[in-house]
N, C-alpha and C positions, 0 to 999 in steps of 0.2 A: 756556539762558543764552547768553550773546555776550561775546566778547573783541575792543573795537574801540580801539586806540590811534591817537591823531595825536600830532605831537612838531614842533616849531616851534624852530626854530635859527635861527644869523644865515645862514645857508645856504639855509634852503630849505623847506620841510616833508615830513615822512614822515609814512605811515600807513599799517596794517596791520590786517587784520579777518582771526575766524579766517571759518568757514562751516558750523559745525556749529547742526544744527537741533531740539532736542528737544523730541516732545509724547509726552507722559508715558510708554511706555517704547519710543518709536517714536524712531530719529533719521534724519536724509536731510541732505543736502548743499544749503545757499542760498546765491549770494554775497550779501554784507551791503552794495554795494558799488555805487556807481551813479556814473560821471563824464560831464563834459561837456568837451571838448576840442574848443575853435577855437580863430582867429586872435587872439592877444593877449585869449583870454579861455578861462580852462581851471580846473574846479572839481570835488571831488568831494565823496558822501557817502554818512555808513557810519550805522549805525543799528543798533540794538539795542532789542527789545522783540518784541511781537508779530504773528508773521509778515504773518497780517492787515492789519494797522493799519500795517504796513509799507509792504507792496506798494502801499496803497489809496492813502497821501500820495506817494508815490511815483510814482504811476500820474498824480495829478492834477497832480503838477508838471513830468511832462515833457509834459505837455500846456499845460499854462502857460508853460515854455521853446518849445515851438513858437511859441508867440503875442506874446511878449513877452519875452524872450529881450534885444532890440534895447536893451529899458531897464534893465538893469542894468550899470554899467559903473564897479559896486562890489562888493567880497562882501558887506558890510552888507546892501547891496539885492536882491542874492540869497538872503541867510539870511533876510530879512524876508519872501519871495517865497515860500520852502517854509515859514517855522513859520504863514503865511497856511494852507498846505494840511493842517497838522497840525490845526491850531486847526479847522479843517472838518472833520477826519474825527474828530476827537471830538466834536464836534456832532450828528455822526451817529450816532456809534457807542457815544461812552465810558457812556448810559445802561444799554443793552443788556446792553452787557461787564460793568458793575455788577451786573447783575441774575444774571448767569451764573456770579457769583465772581470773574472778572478785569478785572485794573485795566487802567488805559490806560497804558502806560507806554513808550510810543517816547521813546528820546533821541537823538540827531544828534551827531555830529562832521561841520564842513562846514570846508573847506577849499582854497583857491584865490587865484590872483590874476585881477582882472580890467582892462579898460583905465585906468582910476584908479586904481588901488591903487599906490601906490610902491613896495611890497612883498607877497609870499603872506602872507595871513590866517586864521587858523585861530578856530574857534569853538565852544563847545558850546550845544547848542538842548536845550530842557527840553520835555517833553511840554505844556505850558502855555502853550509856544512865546514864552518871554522866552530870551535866550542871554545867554554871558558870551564876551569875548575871550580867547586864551591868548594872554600875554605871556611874556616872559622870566622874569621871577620864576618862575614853574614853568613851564616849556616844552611841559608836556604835559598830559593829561588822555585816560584811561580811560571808557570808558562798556560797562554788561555786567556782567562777573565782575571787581572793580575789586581786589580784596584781594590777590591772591597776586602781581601783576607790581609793585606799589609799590614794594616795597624794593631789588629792584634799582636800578630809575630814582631814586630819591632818594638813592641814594648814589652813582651813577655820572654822570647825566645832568644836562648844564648847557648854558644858553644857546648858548654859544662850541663847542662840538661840532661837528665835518664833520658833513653826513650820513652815511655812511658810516660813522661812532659812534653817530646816532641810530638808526638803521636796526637794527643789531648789536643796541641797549641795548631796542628794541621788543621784537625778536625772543625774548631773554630774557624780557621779561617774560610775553610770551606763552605762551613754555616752562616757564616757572615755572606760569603758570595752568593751561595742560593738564594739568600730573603733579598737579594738586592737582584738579583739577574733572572731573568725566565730562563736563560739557556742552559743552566749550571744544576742538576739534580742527583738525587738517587737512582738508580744503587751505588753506592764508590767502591772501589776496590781499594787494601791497602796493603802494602808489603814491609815487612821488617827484615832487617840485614842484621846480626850483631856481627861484633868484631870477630874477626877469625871463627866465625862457624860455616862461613861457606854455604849458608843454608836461608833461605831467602822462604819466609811464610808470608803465605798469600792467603787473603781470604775478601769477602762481600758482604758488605752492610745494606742491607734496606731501611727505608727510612723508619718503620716499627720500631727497629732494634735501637735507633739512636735518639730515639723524639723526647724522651724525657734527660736525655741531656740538652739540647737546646732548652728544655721550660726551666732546665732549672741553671744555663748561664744567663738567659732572660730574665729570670728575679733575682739571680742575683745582682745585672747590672741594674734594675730598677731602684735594690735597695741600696745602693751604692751612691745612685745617682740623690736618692732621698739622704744619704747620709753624709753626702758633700757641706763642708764648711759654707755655710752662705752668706756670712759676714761681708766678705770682699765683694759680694755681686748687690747687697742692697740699695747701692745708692743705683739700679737700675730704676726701682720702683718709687723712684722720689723723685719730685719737682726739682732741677735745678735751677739757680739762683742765675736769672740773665741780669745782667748787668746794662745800663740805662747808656746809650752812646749820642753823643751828642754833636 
């Protein structure tokens, strides 16, 4: 499975993949994670599904960025650019993979600005290669192991956030998926977009660098949890009163 988050603020955008790789009881290390950075045009993308099916769209669209590259000078027209190259490697492939017992199932987080763009755009691409924009209304979207990083982000994370909050509120949710998932680990990669710098920083955390942030959102929800009002919960620990029916 795959942990890949982006997160869309009036800031900027973030995004964070982990890189753990499991075939069946084998795991190895992949980044999930593929950018392109030039002058006033800088984009990246993360993906989750079949390593396969990964590498292969992958392979054919930076080969299409060589070539054509020049005509995009939107993200639209770049996310139109690779679900072209998705929509082709299941062409190829997604029969086969039927036949084998596995489904097709690459999905994309793409994300950038490009010389049109008045602002970074973030997107999710569906294996069938139609996508949806992330807006403000929810700022973010999962692709991978979606379940365990939710709740953080929908009680924490909102449009009007620095990066620097979305960044934080990723990273949780992340850590929340790993202590819950065997497939979800170290190292992640995470990239930051701001607004109009055209400039996309990339870097990798091992799990050293981040462990005492997990110890210490761990005490803090403990002491959190010890500091909940428990008036309202004590009639758990009390006898109630059955009434005699006759």
């Amino acid at each position: 499975m795959t942990f890949c988050i982006g997160v869309k603020t009036r800031y900027g955008i973030v995004g964070l993949a982990d890189t753990r790789i499991t075939s069946g009881s084998d795991t190895t290390t992949s980044k999930k994670l593929y950018t392109v950075n030039r002058k006033r045009h800088s984009f990246f993308i993360m993906t989750s599904g079949l390593r396969s099916v990964r590498d292969k769209a992958i392979t054919y669209f930076a080969e299409l960025i060589e070539k054509e590259d020049d005509t995009y000078d939107k993200m639209y027209k770049a996310v139109n650019g690779f679900a072209d190259q998705v929509k082709r490697v299941a062409k190829e492939d997604k029969a086969s993979l039927a036949e084998s017992g596995l489904a097709f199932n690459l999905y994309s987080i793409i994300g950038g600005q490009l010389e049109e763009d008045k602002e970074p755009k973030l997107f999710m691409l569906y294996p069938e290669g139609n996508w949806i924009e992330i807006r403000q209304g929810t700022p973010f979207v999962i692709i991978g192991n979606t379940g365990f990083g939710n709740p953080v982000l929908r009680r924490s994370l909102r449009f009007d956030e620095p990066l620097d909050f979305a960044l934080k509120s990723a990273f949780l949710a992340f850590d929340a998926t790993r202590i819950s998932a065997n497939d979800v680990d170290y190292p992640i990669d995470t990239v930051i977009l701001e607004n109009n710098s055209y400039n996309i920083i990339e870097n990798r955390f091992e799990q050293h660098e981040l462990s005492h942030i997990s110890e210490y959102w761990n005490n803090c929800l403990k002491e959190a949890i010890n500091n909940l009002p428990s008036d309202g919960l004590a009639k758990a620990f009390s006898h109630a009163e059955i009434e005699d029916s006759e």
